[in-house]
N, C-alpha and C positions, 0 to 999 in steps of 0.2 A: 576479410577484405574482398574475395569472389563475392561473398553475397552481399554486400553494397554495390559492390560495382553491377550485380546482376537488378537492384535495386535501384538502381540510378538509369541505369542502361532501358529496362521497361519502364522508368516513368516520364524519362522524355523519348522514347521511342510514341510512345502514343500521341502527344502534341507533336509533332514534327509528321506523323503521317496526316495529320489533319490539314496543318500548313499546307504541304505538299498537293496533297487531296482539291483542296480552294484554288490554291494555283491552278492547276491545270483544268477545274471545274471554269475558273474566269476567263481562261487562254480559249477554251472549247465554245464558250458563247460570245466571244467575244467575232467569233469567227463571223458567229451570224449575225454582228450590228447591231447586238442587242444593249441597249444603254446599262450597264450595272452597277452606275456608280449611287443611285437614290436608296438599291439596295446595302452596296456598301455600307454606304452613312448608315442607315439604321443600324448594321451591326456593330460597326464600330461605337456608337454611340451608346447601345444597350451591351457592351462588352463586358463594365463593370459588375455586370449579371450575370449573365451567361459562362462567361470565363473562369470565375472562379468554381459554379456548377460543375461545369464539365474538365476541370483539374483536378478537384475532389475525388469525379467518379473515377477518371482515368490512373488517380495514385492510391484510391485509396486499395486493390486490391494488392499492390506492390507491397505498400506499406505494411501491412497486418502480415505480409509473408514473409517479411522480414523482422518485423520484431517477435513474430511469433517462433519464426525458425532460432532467434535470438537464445529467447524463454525456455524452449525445447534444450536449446544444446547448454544452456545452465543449469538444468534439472540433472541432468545426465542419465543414463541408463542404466540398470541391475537387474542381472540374469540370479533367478535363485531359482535352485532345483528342491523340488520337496520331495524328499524320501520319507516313503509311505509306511507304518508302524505295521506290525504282526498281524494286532487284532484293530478291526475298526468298527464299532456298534453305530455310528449316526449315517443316518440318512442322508440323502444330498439338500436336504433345508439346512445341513447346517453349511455347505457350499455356498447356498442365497446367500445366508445372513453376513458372512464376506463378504461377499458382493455388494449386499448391502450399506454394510459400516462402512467402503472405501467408495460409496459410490462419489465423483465429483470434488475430488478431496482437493483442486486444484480450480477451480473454479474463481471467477475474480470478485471482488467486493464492490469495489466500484470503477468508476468513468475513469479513470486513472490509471489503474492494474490494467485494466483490456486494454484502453487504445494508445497508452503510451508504452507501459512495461511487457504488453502483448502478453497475459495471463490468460489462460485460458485451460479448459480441462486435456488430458493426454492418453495418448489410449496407452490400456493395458492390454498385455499383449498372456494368453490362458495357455500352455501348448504341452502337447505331446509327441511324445519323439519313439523313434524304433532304431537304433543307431545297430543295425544287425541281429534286429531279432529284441536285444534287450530295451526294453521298455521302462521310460523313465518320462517324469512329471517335472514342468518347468513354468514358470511364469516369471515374464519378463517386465516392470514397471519403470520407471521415473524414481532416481536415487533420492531426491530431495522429497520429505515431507511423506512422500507416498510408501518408497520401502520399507521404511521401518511400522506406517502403519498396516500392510500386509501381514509382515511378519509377524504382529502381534495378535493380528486378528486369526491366522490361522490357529494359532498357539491356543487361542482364546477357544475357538471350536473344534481344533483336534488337537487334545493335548499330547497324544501319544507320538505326533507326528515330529520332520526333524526338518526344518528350514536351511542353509546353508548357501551362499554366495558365492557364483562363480567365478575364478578369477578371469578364465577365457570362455569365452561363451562358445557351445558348441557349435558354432554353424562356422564356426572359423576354418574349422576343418576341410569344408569343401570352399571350393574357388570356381571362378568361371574357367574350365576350361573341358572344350568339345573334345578333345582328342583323350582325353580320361575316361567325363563321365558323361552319362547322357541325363538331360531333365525334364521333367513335366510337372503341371501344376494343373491345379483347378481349385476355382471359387465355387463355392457352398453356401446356399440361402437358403431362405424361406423361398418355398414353391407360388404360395399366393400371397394375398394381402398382407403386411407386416400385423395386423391387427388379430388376423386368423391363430389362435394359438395351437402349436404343436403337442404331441405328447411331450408330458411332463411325468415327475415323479410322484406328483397325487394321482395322477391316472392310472399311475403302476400301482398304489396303492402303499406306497413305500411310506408317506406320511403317518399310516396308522402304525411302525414300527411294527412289523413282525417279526416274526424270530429270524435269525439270521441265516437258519437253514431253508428258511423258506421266503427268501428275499427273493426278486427277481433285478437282477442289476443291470441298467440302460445300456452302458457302459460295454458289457459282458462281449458281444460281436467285434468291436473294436480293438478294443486292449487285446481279444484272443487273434484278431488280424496282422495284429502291428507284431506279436510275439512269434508271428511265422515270419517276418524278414528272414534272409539268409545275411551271411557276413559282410557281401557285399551290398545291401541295399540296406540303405537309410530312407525314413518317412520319416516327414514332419509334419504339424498337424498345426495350425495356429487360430485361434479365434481372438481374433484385434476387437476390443471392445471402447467406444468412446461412448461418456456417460450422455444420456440422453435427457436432455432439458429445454427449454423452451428460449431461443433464438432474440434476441431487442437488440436497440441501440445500447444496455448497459453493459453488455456483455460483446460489443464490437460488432455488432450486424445492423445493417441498414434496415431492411426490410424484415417486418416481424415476421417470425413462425411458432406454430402453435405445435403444443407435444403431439403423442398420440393419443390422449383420450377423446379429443373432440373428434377424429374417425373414429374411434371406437362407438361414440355414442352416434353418431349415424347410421352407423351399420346394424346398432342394435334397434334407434328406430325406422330401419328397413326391415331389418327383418322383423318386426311387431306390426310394420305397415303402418307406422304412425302417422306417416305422411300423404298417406290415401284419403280423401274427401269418403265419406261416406255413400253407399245408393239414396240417391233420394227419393229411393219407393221402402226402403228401410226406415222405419219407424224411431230408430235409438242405432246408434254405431254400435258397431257388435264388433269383442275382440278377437283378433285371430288366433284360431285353433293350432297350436305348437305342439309339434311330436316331443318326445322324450329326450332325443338327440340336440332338437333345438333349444330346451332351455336347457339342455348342459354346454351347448356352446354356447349361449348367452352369459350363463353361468361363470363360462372360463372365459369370457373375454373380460367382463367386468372383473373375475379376480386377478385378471393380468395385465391391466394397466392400472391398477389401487397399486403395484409396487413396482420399487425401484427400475428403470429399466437401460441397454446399453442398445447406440447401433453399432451392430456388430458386423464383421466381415468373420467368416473364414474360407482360409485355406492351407490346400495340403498338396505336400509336394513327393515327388518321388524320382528318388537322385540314385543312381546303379552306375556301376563301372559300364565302361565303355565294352561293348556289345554283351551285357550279361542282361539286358531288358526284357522285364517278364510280364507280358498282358497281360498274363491269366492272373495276375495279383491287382489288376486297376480293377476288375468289376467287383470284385468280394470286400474292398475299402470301400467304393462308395455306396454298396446296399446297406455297409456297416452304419449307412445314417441315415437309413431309412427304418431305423430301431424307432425313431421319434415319429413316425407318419401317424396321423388321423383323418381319414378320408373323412371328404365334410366337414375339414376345420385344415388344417394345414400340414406341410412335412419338409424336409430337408431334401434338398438333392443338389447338381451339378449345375450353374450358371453361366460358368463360362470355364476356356480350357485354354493349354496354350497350343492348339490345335485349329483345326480349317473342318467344316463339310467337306468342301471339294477345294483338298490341295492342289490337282493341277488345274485347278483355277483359279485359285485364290492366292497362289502362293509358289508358282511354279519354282523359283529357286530355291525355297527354302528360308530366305532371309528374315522375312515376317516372321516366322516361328523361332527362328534362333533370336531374333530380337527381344520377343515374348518373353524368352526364355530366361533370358540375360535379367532383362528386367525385372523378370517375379523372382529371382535369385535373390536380387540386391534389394529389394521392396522387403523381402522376408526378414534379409539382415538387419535392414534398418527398422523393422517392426511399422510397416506404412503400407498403403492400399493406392492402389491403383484402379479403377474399374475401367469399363467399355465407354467412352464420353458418347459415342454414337446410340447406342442401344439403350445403355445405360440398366443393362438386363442384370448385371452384378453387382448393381450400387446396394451399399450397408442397407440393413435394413434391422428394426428395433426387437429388442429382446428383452424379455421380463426377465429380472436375477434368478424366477422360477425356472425359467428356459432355458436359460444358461448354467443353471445349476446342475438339470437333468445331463446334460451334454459332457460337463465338467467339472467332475467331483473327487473326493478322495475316496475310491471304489471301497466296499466294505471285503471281509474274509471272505464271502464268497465267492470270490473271486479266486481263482487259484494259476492262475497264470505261472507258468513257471521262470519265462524269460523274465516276469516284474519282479525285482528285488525288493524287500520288505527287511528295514532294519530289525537286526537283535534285539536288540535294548531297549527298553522305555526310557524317554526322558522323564527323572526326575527334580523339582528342587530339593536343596540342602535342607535338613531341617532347622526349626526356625531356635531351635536351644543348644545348638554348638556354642562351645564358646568362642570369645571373639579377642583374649587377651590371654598372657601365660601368668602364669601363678608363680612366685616365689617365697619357699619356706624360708623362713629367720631358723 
């Protein structure tokens, strides 16, 4: 009921500032004897035009926020924690190919799902968590349609591993409240172009499968960060992923938008200089000489958007008892993603924070930052993004399943973290010649 009424509420809030708007725009010239009734007439006359235009634009973003919040909350949400197997021999390609299989699993079919049933794709939500030190693996999806295809695709690519369903999801635990704990957050991007691709897992060279004692694992900085928690600090880590496709009228948008391969192929012929006119004391166009560097970024850009790809937000929080906050643990998380950096192609770092340059001036009471704070609390729960509308210096930005892969995977043995628990057991199936009925002797 709130959200119609919040729906009803903004769609005649906008005609009624307009109204309002004209009056007083007529009241103000009217002052100075200016005749405006011939103008009138024309509008009223071209109204059956005009009018319906401009109630379209004014409801339709109401609209889609409401049948789509609709959509969202009948999908419902599922928190599954995966507990990670003893031994793990694949690479993190077998992470893409997840990512792969589930890309867009909710996506609409036609003019009918989107703009009346409000279908549309949903982000999954990738994350890690330090809940004191102990390091655990979680991903949070959409219960309908999506988690069970998760679940099967991990199965699919780590058989060893062990899926499981939360009944309360961990973030339940903490609450807003200042006089306990204290919070901070930050948002984590891409440093340059979304096009520029990061280290990845073929750059570590993990694609050719090497032995497992001589893997080098992305991951390794991280996971050994998060396992230094003390008892009282929890970190959380989220990478909200919404699948990345190309924007039309089928799929509920007005104004068309194109994926990213058309920058990509811009940038590649920039940097070939395709779009330079030749000297015309140059006899034949000559092509330009690329360093070694340059065609392996050419290389990696065109191998990274041929597949799948998400705009992705992350962020990562760090929640401490009240007066137990320890600096010295913000700088060593965030160089922990600077494992992915390739200078002269792109890296990960911090974009925004829930912090000020200049608190006493930006913020002299404090209220701004407790607001921040509140906010990225409850943004986390809900698994939803907020960015900077001004700057706009934290807006998602697109990522290959390669990408994504590298960042979040199911780490192999060489990992040895102690705080990460690794189940006993391997899952097995039953075998397939049990019998399935009891036998009675005469």
């Amino acid at each position: 009921m709130g959200d119609l009424l919040k729906l009803l509420g903004g769609g005649l809030a906008g005609p009624l500032f307009i109204v309002v708007g004209l009056l007083l725009f007529y009241k103000l010239l009217a002052q100075f004897n200016l005749n405006l009734e011939p103008v009138v007439s024309v509008m009223v006359a071209l109204s059956p035009i005009w009018v319906p235009v401009a109630l379209f634009y004014i409801l339709y973003e109401n609209w889609f926020y409401y049948v789509r919040l609709k959509f969202a909350h009948a999908q419902g949400r599922s928190t599954l924690r995966v507990h990670l197997p003893q031994e793990v021999f694949k690479s993190p390609e077998a992470m893409e190919g997840v990512l792969a299989q589930i890309h867009n699993t909710n996506g609409p079919d036609n003019l009918m799902q989107s703009w009346l049933d409000g279908k549309y794709p949903l982000w999954y939500s990738f994350e890690l968590v330090s809940i004191g030190g102990e390091v655990r693996f979680y991903i949070n999806v959409p219960t309908k349609k999506t988690k069970n295809a998760v679940e099967a695709q991990l199965y699919a690519f780590y058989p060893g591993i062990e899926v499981t369903e939360e009944m309360h999801d961990y973030t339940d635990e903490i609450t807003w409240d200042t006089e306990k704990y204290e919070y901070m957050s930050f948002h984590v991007g891409k440093k340059e172009e979304e096009i520029m691709p990061i280290k990845t897992y073929i750059d570590f060279g993990l694609d050719k499968l090497p032995k497992e004692e001589e893997k080098f694992e992305p991951m390794a900085a991280m996971l050994e960060q998060l396992g230094k928690a003390k008892p009282h600090e929890r970190i959380w880590i989220q990478f909200l992923c919404l699948p990345h496709f190309k924007r039309n009228f089928k799929n509920g948008n007005i104004h068309e938008t194109a994926t990213w391969e058309k920058a990509a192929r811009a940038k590649i012929d920039e940097m070939l200089k395709r779009d330079q006119r030749p000297d015309p004391e140059e006899p034949a166009e000559r092509a330009p000489l690329l360093t070694a560097g340059e065609r392996d970024t050419i290389a990696a850009i065109e191998r990274n958007v041929s597949k799948y790809a998400y705009e992705t937000a992350i962020r990562w929080m760090y929640i401490v008892e009240k007066g137990k906050f320890d600096g010295d643990f913000i700088s060593p998380m965030i160089r922990s993603f600077s494992m992915y950096d390739m200078i002269g192609r792109n890296g990960v770092g911090v974009r925004w924070r829930t912090d000020f340059d200049y608190n006493w001036l930006q913020d002299r009471s404090g209220k701004r930052k407790l607001a921040l704070k509140k906010r990225e609390l409850k943004d986390y729960k809900l698994r939803k993004y907020t960015y900077d509308l001004k700057t706009k210096v934290d807006y998602p930005k697109v990522f290959s399943v390669e990408e994504l892969a590298t960042m979040y995977h199911i780490p192999g043995s060489s990992i040895v973290t102690p705080t990460m628990p690794r189940i006993t057991s391997t899952r097995k199936e039953a075998p397939s010649n049990l019998p399935t009925g009891r036998s009675v002797k005469l």
